[in-house]
C-alpha atoms as an extended CHARMM CRD file, in Angstrom:
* protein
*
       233  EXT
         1         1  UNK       CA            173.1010000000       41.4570000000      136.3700000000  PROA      1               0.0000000000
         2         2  UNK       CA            172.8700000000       45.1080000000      136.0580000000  PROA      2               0.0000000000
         3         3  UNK       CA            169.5150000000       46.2040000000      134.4500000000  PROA      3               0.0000000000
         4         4  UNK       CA            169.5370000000       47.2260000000      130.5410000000  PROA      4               0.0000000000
         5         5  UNK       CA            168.0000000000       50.7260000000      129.0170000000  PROA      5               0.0000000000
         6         6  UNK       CA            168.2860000000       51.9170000000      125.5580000000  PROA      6               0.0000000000
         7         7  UNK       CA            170.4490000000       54.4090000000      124.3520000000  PROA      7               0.0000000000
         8         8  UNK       CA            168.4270000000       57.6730000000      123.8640000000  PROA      8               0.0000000000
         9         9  UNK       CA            171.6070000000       59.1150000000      121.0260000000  PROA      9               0.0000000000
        10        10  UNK       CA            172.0360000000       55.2930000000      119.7650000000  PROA      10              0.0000000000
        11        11  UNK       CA            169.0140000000       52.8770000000      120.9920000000  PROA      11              0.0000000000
        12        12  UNK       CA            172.1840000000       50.7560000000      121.7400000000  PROA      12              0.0000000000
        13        13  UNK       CA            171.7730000000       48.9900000000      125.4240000000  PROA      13              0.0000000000
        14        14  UNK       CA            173.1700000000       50.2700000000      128.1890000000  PROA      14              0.0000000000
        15        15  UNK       CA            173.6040000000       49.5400000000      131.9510000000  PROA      15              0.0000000000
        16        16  UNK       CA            170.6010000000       51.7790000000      134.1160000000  PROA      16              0.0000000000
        17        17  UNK       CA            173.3530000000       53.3010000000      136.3900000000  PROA      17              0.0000000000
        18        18  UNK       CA            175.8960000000       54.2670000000      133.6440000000  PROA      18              0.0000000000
        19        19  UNK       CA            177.0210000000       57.4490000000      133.5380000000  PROA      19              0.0000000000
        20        20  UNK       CA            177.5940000000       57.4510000000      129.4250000000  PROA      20              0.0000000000
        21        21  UNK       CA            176.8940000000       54.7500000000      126.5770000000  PROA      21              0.0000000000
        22        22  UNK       CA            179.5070000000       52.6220000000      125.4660000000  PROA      22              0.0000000000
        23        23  UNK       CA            178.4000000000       52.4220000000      121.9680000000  PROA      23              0.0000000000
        24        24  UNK       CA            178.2280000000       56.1190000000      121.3500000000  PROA      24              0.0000000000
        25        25  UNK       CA            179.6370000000       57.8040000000      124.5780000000  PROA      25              0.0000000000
        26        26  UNK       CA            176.6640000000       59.9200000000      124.9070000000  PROA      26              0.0000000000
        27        27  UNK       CA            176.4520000000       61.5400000000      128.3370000000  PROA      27              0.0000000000
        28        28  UNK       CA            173.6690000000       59.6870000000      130.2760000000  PROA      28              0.0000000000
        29        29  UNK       CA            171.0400000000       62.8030000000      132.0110000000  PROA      29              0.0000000000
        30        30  UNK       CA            169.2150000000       61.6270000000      134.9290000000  PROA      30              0.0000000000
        31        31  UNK       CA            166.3160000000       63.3940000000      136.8580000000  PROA      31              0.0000000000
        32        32  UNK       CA            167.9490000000       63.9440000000      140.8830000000  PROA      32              0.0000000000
        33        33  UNK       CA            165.9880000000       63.0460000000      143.2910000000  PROA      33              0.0000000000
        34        34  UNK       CA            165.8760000000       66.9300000000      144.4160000000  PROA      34              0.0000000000
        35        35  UNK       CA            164.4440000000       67.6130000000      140.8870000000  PROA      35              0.0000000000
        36        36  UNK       CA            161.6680000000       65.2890000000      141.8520000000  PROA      36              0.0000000000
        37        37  UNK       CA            161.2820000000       66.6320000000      145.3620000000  PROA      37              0.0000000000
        38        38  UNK       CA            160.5190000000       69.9260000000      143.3620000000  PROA      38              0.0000000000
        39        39  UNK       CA            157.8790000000       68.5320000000      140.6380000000  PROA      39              0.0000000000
        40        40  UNK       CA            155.8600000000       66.2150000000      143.8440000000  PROA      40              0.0000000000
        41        41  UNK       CA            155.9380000000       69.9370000000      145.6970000000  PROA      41              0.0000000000
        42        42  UNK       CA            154.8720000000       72.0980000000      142.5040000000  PROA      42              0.0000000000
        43        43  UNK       CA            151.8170000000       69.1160000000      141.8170000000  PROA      43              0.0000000000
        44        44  UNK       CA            150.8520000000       69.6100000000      145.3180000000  PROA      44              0.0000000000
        45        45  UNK       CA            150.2080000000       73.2270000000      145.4880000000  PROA      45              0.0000000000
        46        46  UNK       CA            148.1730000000       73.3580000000      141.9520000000  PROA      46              0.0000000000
        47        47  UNK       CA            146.1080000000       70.1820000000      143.2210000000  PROA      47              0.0000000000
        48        48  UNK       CA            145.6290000000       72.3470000000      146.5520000000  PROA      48              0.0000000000
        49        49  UNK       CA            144.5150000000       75.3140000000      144.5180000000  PROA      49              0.0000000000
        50        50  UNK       CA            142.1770000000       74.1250000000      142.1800000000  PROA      50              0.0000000000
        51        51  UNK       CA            140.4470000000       72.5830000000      145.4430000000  PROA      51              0.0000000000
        52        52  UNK       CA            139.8770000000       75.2160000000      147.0790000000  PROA      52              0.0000000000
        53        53  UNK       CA            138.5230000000       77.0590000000      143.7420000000  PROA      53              0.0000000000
        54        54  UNK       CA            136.0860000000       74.1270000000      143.2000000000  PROA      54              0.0000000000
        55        55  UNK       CA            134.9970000000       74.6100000000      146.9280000000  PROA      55              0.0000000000
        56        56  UNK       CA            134.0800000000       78.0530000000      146.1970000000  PROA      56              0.0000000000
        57        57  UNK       CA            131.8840000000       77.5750000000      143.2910000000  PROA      57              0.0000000000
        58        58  UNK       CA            128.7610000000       75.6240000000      143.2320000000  PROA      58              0.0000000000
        59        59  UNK       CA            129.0620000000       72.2560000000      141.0610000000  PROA      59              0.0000000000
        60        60  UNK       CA            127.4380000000       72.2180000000      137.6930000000  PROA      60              0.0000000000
        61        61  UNK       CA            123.7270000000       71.1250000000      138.6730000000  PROA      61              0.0000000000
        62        62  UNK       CA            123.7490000000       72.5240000000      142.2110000000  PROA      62              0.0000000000
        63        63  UNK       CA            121.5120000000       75.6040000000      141.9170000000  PROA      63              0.0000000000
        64        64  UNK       CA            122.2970000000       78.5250000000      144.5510000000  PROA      64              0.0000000000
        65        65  UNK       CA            118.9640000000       78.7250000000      146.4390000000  PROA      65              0.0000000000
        66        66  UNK       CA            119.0890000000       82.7680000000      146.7110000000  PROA      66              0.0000000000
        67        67  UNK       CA            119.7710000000       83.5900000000      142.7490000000  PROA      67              0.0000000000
        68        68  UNK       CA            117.1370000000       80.7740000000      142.0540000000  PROA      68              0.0000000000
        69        69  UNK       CA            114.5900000000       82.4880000000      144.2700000000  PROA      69              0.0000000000
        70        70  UNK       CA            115.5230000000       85.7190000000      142.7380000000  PROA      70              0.0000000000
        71        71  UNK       CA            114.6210000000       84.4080000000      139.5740000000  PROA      71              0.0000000000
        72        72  UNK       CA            111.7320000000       83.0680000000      140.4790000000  PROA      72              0.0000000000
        73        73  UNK       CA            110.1740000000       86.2480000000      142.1670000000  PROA      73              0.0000000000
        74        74  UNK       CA            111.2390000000       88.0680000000      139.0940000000  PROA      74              0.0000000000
        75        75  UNK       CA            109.2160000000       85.5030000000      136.8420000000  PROA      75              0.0000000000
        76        76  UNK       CA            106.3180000000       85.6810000000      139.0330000000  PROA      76              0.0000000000
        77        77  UNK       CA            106.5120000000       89.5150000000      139.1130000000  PROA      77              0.0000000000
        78        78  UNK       CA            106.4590000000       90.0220000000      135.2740000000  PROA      78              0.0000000000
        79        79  UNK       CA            103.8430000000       87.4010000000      135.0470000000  PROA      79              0.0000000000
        80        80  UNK       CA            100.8680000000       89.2070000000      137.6880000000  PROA      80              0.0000000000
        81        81  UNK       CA            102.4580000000       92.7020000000      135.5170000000  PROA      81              0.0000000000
        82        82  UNK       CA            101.2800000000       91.1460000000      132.3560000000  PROA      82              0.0000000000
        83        83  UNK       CA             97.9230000000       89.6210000000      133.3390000000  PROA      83              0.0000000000
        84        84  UNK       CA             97.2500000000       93.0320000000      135.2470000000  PROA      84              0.0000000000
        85        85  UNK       CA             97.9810000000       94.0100000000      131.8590000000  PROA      85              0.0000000000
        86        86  UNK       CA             95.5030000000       91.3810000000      129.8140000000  PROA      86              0.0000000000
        87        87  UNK       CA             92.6070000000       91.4600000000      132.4820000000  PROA      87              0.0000000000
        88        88  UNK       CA             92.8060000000       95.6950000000      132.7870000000  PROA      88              0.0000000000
        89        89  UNK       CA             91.8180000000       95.9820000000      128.8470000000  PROA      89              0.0000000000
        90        90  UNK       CA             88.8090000000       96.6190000000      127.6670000000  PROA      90              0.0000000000
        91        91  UNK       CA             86.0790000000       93.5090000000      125.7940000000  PROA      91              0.0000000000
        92        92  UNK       CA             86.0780000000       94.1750000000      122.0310000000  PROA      92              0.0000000000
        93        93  UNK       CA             82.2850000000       95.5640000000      121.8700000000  PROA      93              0.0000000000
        94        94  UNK       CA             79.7590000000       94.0640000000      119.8330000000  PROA      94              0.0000000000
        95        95  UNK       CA             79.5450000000       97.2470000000      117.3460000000  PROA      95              0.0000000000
        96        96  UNK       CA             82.9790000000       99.2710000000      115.6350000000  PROA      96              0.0000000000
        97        97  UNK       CA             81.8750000000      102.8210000000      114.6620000000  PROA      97              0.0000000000
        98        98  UNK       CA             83.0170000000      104.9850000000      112.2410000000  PROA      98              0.0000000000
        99        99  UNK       CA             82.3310000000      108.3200000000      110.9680000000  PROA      99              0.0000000000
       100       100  UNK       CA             83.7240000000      109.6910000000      107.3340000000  PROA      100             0.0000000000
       101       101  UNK       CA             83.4410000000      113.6610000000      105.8570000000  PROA      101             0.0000000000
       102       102  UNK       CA             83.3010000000      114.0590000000      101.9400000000  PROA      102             0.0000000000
       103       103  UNK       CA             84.5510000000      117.6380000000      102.4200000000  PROA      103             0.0000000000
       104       104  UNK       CA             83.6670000000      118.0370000000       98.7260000000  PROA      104             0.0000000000
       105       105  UNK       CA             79.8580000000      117.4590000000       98.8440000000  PROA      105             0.0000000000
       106       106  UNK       CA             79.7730000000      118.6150000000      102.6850000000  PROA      106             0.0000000000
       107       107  UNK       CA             78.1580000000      115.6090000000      103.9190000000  PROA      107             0.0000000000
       108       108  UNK       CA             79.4980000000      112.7630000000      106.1150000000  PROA      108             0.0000000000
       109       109  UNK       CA             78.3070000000      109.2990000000      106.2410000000  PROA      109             0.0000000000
       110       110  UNK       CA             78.0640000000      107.1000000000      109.6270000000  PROA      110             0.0000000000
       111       111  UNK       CA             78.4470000000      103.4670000000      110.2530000000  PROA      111             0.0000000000
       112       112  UNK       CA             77.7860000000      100.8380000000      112.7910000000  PROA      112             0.0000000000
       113       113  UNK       CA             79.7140000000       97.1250000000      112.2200000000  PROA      113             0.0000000000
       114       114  UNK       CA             79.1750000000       94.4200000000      113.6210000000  PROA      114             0.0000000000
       115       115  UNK       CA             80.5190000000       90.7640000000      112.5160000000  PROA      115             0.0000000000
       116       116  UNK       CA             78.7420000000       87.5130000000      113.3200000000  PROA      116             0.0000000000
       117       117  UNK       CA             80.9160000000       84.9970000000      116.0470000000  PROA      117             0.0000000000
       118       118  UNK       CA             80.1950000000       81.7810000000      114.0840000000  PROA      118             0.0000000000
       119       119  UNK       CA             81.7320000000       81.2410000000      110.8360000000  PROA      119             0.0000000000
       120       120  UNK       CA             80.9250000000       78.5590000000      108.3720000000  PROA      120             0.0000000000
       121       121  UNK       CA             82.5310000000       76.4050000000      105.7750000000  PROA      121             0.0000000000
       122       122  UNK       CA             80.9440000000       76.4150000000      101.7200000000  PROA      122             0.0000000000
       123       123  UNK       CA             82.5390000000       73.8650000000       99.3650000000  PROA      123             0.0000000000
       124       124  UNK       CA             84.6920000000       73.8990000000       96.6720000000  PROA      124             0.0000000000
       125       125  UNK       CA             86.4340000000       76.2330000000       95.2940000000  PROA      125             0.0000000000
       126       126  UNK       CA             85.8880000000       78.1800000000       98.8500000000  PROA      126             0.0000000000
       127       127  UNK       CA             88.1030000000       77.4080000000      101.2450000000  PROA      127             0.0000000000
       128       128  UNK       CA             88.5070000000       78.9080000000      104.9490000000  PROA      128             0.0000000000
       129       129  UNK       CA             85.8720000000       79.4170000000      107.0210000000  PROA      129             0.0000000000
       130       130  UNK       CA             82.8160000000       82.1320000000      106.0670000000  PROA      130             0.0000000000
       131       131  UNK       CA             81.4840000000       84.9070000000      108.3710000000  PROA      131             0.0000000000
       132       132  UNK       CA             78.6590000000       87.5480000000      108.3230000000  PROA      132             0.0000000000
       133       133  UNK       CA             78.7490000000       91.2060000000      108.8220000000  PROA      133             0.0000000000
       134       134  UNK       CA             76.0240000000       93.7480000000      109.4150000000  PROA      134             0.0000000000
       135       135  UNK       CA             76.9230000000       97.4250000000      108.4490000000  PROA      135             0.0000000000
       136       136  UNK       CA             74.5370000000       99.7030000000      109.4620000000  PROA      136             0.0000000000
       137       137  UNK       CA             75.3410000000      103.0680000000      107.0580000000  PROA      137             0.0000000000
       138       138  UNK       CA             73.5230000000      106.6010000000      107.7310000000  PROA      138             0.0000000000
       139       139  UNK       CA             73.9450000000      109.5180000000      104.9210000000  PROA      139             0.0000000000
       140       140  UNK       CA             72.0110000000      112.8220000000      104.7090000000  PROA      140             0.0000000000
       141       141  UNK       CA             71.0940000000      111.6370000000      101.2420000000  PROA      141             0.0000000000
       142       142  UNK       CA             70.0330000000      107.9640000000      101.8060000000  PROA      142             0.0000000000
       143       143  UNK       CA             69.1520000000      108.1370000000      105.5580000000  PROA      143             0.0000000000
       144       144  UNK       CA             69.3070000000      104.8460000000      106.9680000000  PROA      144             0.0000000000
       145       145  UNK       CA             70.7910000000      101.6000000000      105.1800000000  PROA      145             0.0000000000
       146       146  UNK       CA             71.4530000000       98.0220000000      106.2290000000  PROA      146             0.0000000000
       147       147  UNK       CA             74.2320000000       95.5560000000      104.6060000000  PROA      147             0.0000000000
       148       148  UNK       CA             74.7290000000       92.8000000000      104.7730000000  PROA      148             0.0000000000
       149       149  UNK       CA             78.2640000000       91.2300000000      103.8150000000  PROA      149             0.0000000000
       150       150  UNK       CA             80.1730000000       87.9150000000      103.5000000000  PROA      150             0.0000000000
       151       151  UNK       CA             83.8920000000       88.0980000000      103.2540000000  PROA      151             0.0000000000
       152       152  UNK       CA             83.5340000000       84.6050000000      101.8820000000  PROA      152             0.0000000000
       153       153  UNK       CA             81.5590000000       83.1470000000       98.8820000000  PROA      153             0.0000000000
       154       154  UNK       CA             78.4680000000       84.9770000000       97.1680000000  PROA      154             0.0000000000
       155       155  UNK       CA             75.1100000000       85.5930000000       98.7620000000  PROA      155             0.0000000000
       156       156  UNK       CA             72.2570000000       84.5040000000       96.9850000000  PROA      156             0.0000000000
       157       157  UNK       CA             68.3320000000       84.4770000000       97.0690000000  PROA      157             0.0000000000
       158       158  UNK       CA             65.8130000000       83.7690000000       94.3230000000  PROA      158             0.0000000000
       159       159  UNK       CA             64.7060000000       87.0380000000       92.4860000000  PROA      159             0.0000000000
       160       160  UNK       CA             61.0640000000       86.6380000000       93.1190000000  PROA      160             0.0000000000
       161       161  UNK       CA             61.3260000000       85.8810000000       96.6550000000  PROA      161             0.0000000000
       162       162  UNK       CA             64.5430000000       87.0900000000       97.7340000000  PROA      162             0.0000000000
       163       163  UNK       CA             64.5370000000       87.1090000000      101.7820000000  PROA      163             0.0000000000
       164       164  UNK       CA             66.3250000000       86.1070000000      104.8940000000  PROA      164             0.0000000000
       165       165  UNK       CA             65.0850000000       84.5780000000      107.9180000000  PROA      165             0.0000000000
       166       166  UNK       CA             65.7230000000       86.3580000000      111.8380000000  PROA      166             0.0000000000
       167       167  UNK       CA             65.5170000000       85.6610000000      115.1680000000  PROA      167             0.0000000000
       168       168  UNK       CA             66.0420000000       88.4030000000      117.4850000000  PROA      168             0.0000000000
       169       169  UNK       CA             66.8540000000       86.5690000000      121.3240000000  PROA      169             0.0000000000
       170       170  UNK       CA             64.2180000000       84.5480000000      122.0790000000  PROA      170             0.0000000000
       171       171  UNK       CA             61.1170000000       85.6980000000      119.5000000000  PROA      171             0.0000000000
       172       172  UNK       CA             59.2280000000       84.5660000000      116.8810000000  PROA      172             0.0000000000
       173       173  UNK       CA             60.6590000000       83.9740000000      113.8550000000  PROA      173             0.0000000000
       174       174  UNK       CA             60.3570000000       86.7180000000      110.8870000000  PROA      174             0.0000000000
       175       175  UNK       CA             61.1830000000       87.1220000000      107.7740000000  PROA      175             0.0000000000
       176       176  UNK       CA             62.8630000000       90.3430000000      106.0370000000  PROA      176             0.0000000000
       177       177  UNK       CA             63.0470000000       91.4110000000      101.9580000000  PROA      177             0.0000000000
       178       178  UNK       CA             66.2840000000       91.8230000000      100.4020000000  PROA      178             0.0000000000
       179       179  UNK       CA             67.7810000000       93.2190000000       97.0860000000  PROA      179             0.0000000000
       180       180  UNK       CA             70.7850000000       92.9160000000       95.2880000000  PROA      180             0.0000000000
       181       181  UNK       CA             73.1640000000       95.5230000000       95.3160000000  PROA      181             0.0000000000
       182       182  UNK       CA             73.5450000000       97.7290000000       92.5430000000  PROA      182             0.0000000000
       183       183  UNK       CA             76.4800000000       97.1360000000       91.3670000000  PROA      183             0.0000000000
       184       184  UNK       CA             76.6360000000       93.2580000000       90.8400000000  PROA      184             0.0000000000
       185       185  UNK       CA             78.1630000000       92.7180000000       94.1000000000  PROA      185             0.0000000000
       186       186  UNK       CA             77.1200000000       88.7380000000       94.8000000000  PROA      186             0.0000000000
       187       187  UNK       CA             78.9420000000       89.8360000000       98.5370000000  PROA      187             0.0000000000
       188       188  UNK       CA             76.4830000000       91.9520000000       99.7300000000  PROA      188             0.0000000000
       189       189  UNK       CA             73.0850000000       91.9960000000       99.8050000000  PROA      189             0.0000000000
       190       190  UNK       CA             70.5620000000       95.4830000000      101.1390000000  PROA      190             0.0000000000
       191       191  UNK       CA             67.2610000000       95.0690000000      103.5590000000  PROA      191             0.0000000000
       192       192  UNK       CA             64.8280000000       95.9050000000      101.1890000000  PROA      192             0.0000000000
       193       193  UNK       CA             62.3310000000       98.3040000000      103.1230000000  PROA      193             0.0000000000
       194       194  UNK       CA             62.3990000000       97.7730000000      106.8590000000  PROA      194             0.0000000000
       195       195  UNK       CA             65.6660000000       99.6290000000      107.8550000000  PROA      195             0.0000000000
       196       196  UNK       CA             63.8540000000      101.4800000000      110.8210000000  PROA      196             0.0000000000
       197       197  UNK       CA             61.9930000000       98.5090000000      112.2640000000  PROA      197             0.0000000000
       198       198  UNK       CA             65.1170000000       96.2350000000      112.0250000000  PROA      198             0.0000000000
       199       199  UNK       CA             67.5330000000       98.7150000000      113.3180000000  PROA      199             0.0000000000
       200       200  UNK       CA             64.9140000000       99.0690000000      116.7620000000  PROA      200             0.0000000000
       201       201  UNK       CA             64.4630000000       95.7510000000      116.8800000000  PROA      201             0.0000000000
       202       202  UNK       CA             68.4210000000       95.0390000000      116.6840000000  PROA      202             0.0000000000
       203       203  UNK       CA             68.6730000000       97.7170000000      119.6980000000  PROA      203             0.0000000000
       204       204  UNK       CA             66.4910000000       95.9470000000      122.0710000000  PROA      204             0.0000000000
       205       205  UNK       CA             68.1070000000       92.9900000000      121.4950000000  PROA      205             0.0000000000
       206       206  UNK       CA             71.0870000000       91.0450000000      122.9140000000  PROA      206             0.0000000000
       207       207  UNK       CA             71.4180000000       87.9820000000      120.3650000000  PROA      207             0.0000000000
       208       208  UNK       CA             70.0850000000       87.5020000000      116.8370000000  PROA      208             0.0000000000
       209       209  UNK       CA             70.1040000000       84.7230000000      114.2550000000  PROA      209             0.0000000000
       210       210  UNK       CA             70.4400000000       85.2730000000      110.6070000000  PROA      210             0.0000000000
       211       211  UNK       CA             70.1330000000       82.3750000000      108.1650000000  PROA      211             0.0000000000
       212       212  UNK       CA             70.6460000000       83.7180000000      104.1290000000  PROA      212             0.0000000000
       213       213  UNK       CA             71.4700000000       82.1590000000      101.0470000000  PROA      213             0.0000000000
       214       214  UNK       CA             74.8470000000       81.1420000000       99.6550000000  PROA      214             0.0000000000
       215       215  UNK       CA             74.9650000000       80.2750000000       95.8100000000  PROA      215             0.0000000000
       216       216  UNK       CA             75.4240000000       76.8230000000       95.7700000000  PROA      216             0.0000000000
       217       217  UNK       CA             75.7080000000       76.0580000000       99.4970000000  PROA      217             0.0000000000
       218       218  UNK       CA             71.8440000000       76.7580000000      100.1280000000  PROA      218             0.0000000000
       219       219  UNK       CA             71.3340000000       78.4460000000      103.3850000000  PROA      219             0.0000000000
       220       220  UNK       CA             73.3740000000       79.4300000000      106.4040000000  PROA      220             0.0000000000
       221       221  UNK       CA             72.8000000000       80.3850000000      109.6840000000  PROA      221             0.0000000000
       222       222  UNK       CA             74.8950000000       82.9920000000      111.8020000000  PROA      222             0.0000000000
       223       223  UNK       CA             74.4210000000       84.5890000000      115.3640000000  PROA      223             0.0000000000
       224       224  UNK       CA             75.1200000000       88.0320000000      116.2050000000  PROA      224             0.0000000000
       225       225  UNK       CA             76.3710000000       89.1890000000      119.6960000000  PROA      225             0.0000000000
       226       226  UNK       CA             74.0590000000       92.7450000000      119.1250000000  PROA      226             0.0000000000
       227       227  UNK       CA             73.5880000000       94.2870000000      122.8040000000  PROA      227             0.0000000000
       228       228  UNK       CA             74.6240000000       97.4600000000      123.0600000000  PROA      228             0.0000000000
       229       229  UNK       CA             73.7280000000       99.0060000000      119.6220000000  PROA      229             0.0000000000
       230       230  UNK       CA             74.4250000000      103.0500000000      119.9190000000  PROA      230             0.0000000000
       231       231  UNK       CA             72.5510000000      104.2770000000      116.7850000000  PROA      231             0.0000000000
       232       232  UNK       CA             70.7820000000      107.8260000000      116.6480000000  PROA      232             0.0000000000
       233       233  UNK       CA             70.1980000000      108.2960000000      113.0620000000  PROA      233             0.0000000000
């Protein structure tokens, strides 16, 4: 019995090897066997070329050993650049200068800053940590001054007895007079009558400790990196 297909005009059956349908009479198209000679050869030659393509490429996650040591000598090139870079530059000093001109009055005023390492932390409603700085100020009019300044919370000392305690390196401990600034500031606070004797003192030294009064947070201590203290006023 002859195998059955279907009709591709008609879905009617018809036999495999007929040349047209006997429902419809549609003309039955077949593929020859050169047709399929052709296809086999044309599937040959693309599965040939994308081969050799694949075989000239390195596979996804096969790294070419000469790029990836390019690479790498680059990285390692720009890295030594860059810590040439970090190790050639200069320590922040201990003291930042600076020097202003009131070109009205003719007079100019020098400073010396210097900003404690330690910070500490006061209690509500201050938040953030606290530091220290020391600003030594020279004017024509006022000669030598000495600040001191908290970027955080307001200095405080009892009116009667208003003082701070210092160590310079490895001394005795001693005790300095402050006063209030005159405008109200509760930020900064003035040594009160031994500007020369501190400023000498903080010249020969290399570390110093300062412990002063915060309003409501009692007393704090901060230390001072002060070698190298280029004051001739």
């Amino acid at each position: 019995m002859a195998k059955l297909v279907n009709c591709k005009n008609c879905g009617g059956f018809i036999a495999k090897n007929a040349d047209s349908c006997p429902s419809c009479g549609a003309r039955v198209n077949r593929t020859s066997v050169l047709t399929w000679i052709a296809v086999v050869f044309i599937g040959f030659m693309v599965l040939s070329a994308l081969m050799a393509g694949m075989s000239d490429n390195p596979s996804p996650g096969v790294a070419d050993n000469s790029s990836a040591g390019e690479v790498s000598n680059n990285i390692a090139e720009t890295d030594a650049t860059q810590l040439n870079e970090v190790t050639e530059v200069q320590a922040v000093p201990n003291w930042m200068y600076g020097e202003s001109v009131d070109k009205m009055r003719d007079t100019t005023t020098y400073t010396a800053i210097t900003t404690s390492r330690n910070n500490v932390h006061l209690s509500s409603p201050y938040s953030g940590g606290t530091d220290l700085s020391i600003i030594i100020r020279h004017t024509d009019e006022l000669n030598n001054e000495v600040l001191f300044v908290t970027n955080n919370g307001q200095l405080w000392c009892e009116y009667r007895n208003c003082t701070m305690t210092v160590k310079f390196d490895d001394n005795s401990i001693e005790q300095y007079s402050l006063s209030r600034a005159a405008g109200g500031s509760s930020e900064a606070m003035f040594l009160d009558g031994s500007e020369e004797l501190f400023i000498n003192k903080l010249k020969d030294s290399k570390i110093m400790m300062l412990e002063i009064g915060f309003y409501n947070n009692g007393n704090q201590q901060f230390t001072f990196d002060t070698a190298e203290l280029d004051w001739q006023y």
